[in-house]
C-alpha positions as CSV (number, residue, x, y, z in Angstrom):
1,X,34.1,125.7,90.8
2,X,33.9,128.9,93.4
3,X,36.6,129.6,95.4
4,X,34.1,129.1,98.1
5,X,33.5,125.1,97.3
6,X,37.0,124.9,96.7
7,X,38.0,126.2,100.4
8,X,34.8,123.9,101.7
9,X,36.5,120.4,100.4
10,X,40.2,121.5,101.5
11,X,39.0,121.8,105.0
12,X,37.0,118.7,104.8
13,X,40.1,117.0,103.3
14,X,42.1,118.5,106.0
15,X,39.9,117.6,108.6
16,X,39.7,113.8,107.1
17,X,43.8,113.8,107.2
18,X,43.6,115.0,110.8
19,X,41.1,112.5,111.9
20,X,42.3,109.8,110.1
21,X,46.2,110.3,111.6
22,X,44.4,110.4,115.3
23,X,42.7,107.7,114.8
24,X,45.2,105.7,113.5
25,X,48.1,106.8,115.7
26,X,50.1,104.4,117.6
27,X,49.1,104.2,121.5
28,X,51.4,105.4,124.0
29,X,54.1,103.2,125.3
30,X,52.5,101.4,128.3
31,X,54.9,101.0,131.1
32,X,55.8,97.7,131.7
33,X,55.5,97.8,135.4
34,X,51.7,99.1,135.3
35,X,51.2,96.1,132.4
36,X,52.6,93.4,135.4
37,X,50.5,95.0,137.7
38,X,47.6,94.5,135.8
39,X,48.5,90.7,134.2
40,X,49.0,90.2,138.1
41,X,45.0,91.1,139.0
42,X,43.9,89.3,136.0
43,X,46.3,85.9,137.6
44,X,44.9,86.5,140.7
45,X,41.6,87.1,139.8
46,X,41.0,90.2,140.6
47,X,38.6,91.9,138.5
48,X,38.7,95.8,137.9
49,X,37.0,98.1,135.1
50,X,39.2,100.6,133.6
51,X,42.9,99.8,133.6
52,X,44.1,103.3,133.7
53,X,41.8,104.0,137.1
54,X,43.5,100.8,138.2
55,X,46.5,101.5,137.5
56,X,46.0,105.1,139.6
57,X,44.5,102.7,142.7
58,X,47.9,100.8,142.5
59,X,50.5,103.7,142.7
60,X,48.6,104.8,145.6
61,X,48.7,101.8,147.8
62,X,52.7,102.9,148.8
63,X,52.1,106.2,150.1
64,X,49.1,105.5,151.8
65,X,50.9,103.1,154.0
66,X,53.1,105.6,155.3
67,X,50.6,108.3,155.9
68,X,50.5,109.0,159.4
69,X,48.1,106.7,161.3
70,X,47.9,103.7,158.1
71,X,48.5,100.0,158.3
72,X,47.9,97.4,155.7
73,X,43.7,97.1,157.4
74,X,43.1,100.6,156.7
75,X,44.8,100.8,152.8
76,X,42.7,97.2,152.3
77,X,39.7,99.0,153.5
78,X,40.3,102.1,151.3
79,X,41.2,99.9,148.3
80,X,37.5,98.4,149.0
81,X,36.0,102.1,149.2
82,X,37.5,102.5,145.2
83,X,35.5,99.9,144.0
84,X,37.8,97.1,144.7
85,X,35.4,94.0,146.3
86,X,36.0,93.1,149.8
87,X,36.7,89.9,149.2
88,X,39.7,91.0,146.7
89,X,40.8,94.1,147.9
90,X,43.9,92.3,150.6
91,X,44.9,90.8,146.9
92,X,44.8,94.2,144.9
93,X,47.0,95.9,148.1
94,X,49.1,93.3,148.2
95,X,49.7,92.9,144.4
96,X,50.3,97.0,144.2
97,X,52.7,96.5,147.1
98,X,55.0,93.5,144.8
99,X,54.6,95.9,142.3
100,X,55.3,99.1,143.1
101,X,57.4,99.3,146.3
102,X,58.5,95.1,146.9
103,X,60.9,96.5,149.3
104,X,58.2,97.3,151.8
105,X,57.0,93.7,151.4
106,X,58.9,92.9,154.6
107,X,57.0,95.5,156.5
108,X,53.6,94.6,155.9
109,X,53.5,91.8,158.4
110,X,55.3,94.2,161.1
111,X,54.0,97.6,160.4
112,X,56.6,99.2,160.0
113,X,56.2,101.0,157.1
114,X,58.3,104.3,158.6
115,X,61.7,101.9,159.0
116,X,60.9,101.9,155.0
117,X,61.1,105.3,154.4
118,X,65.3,105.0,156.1
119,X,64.9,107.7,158.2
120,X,65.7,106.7,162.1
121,X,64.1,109.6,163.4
122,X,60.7,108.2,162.6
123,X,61.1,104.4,163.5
């Protein structure tokens, strides 16, 4: 065989070996926190699309409450502008807050998500 052939099938068995190794590589370790969060939509009912975009949605729930200006109303309501349905999107707020910050739990009914953060100066 030419050198030429012989450089053509070691790249495509190269390439095979490569693909073959992505394809079967072992996934990522999920963290368990994010895999609660979502078992806790799916108990509750709360549907979403892709887990990872979910997932995103939840870690943001925290420090959108203590944005200047936020309550629990206005993170429900821009829960419900990422997709979230109306009628599910008090669930997915509150499920993110259990999940990701339960110490602010507490606050949620008060408002006082600053008292949260520890720092007297902005009670």
């Amino acid at each position: 065989m030419p050198a030429a052939v012989n450089r053509r099938w070691a790249l495509i068995g190269a390439s095979a070996l490569v693909a073959g190794a992505t394809l079967f590589a072992p996934p990522a370790a999920a963290d368990p926190v994010d895999d609660a969060f979502l078992t806790a939509l799916n108990r509750a009912g709360v549907g979403y699309g892709n887990p990872a975009d979910t997932v995103e949605l939840g870690k943001r729930v925290c420090p959108m409450l203590v944005e200047p200006g936020k309550n629990f109303a206005k993170v429900v309501s821009t829960v419900r502008n990422d997709g979230v349905p109306p009628e599910m999107a008090a669930f997915f707020a509150g499920i993110a807050i259990q999940m990701y910050c339960p110490s602010m739990m507490s606050k949620v009914g008060t408002g006082d998500f600053l008292g949260w953060l520890g720092n007297p100066g902005l009670r």
